[in-house]
C-alpha positions as CSV (number, residue, x, y, z in Angstrom):
1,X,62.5,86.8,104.2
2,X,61.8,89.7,106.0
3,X,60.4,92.7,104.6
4,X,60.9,96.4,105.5
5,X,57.8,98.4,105.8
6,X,58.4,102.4,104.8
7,X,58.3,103.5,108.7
8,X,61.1,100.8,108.8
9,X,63.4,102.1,105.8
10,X,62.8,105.5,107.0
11,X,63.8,104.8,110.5
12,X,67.1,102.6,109.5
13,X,68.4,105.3,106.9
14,X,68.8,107.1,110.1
15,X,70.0,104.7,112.6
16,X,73.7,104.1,113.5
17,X,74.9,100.7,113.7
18,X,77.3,100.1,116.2
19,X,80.8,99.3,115.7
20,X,81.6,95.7,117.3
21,X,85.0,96.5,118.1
22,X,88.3,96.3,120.9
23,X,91.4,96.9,121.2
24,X,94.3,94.8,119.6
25,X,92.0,92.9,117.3
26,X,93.4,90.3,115.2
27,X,91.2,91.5,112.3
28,X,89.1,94.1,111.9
29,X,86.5,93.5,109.1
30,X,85.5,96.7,107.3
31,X,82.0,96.8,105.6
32,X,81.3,99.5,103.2
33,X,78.3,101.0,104.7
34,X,75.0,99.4,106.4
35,X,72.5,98.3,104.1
36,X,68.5,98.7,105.5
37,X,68.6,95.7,107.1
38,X,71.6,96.0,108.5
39,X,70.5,99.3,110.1
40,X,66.9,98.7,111.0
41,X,68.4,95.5,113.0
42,X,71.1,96.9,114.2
43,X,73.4,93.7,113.1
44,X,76.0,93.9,110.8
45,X,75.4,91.9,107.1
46,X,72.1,91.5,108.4
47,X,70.8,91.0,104.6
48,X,69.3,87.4,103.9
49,X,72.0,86.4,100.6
50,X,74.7,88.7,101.9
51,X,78.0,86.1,101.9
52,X,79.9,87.6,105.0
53,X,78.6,85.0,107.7
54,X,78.8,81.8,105.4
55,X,82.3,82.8,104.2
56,X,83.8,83.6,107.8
57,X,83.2,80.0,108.4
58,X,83.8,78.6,105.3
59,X,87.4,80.2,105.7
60,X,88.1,79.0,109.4
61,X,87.8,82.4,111.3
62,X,84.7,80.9,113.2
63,X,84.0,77.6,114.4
64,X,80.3,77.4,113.2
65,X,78.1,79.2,110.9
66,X,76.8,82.4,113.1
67,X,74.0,84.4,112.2
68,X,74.3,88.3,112.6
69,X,72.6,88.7,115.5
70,X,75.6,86.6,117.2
71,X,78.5,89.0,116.1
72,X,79.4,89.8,119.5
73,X,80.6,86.8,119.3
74,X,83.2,87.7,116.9
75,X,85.4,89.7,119.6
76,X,86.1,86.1,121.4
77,X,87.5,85.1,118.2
78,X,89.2,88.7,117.3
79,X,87.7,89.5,115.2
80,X,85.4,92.5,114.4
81,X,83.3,94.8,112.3
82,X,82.6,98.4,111.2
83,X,82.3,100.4,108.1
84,X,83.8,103.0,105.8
85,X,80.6,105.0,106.1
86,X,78.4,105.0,108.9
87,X,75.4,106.0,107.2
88,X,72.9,103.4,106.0
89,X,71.3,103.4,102.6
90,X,69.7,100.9,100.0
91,X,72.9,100.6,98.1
92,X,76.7,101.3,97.9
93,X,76.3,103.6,95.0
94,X,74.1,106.2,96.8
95,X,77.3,107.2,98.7
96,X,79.6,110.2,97.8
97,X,83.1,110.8,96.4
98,X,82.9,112.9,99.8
99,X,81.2,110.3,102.0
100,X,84.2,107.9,100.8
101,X,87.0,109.8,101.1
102,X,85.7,111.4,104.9
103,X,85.2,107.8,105.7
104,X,88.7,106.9,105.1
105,X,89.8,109.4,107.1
106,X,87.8,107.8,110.2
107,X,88.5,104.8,109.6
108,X,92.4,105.8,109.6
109,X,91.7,107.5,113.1
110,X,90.0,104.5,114.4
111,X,92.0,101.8,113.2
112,X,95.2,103.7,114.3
113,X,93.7,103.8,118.2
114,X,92.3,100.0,118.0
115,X,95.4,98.9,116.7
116,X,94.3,95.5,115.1
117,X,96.6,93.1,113.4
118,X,94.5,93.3,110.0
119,X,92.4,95.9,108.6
120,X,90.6,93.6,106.2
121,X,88.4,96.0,103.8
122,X,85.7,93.5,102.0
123,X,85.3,95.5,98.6
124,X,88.0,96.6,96.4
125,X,85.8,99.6,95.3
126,X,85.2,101.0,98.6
127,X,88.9,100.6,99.2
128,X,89.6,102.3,96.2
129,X,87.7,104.9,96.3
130,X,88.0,105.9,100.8
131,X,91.8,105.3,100.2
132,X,92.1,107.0,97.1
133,X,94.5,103.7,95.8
134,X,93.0,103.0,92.2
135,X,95.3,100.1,91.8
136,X,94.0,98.5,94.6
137,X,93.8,94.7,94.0
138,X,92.3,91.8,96.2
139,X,94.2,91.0,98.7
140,X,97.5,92.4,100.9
141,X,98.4,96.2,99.8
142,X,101.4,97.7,100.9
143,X,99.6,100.6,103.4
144,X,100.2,100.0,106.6
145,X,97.9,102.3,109.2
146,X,100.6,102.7,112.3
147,X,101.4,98.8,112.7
148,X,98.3,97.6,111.5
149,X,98.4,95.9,107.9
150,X,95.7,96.2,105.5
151,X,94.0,93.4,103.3
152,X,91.7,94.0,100.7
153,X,88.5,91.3,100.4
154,X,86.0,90.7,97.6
155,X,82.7,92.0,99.2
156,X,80.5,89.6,100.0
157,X,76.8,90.8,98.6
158,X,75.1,88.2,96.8
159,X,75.4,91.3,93.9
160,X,79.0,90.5,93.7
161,X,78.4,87.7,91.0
162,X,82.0,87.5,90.1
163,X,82.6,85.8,93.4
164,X,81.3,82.5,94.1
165,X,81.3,81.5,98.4
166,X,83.9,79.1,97.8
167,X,86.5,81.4,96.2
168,X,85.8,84.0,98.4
169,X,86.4,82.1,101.1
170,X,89.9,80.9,99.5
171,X,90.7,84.5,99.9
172,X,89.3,84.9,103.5
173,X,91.3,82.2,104.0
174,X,94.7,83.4,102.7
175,X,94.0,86.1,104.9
176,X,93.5,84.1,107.8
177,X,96.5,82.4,107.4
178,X,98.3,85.5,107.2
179,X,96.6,86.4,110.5
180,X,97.1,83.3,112.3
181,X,101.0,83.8,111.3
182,X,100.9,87.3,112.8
């Protein structure tokens, strides 16, 4: 595993990672923020034990296992990636009620001027809390975000211990479905 030395962390907390994005997606994939790794490599669920890779292709949005540093990739398949917050820290709970809520604004703005098929936001807390929706539950909601429809994912950290690969990627793969039907 690779290990971050403190020039590193300091360096990513301030890094953007770029959006991997275009127009008319079938789904956009929504992270909460980057994590450390994510930032300092500039690829998105860059974490060694984050679920995201293994459960795209466990689901049937990609062909093969990729590893992050392929997810420009994902656009052939259309699919994509970005975040509710941009800025990268150590964990999901150093964000703000502010930071959320600012983020779900942006993300409104951009989703409504990429116009995917499926906003699919992987973590019903981060939903919750950039949507202010508190009975969000996994899976389709009823916002729309000008023709795009939304989807609500469990999030795919290996922290998430209530979600095993396999059923989160029965869920990826409901919403695959859906998107394949679209």
């Amino acid at each position: 595993m690779t290990r971050l030395t403190p020039a590193d962390l300091e360096a990513a907390r301030n890094r953007l990672v770029p959006d991997v994005v275009a127009d008319g997606l079938s789904v956009l994939f929504c992270g909460i923020n980057p994590g450390l790794m994510t930032a300092s490599t500039g690829h998105h669920f860059a974490r060694p034990g984050n679920r995201f890779w293994p459960v795209l292709h466990l689901s049937g949005f990609t062909p093969r296992l990729m590893k992050p540093a392929e997810q420009e990739e994902l656009l052939s398949y259309g699919l994509g990636i970005t975040n509710v917050v941009a800025r990268a820290t150590a964990r999901a709970d150093e964000l703000s009620a502010e930071e959320y809520r600012e983020g779900g604004r942006l993300l409104t703005e951009r989703v409504a001027r990429l116009r995917p098929t499926w906003l699919a936001v992987v973590g019903v807390t981060a939903y919750r809390a950039a949507f202010d929706d508190r009975k969000a539950r996994i899976g389709p909601q009823e916002r729309t975000i000008g023709s795009s429809r939304v989807w609500v994912l469990p999030n795919p950290s290996g922290l998430n211990a209530h979600w095993t690969a396999a059923t989160m990627a029965e869920e990826y793969g409901r919403l695959r479905s859906a998107a394949d039907a679209s």
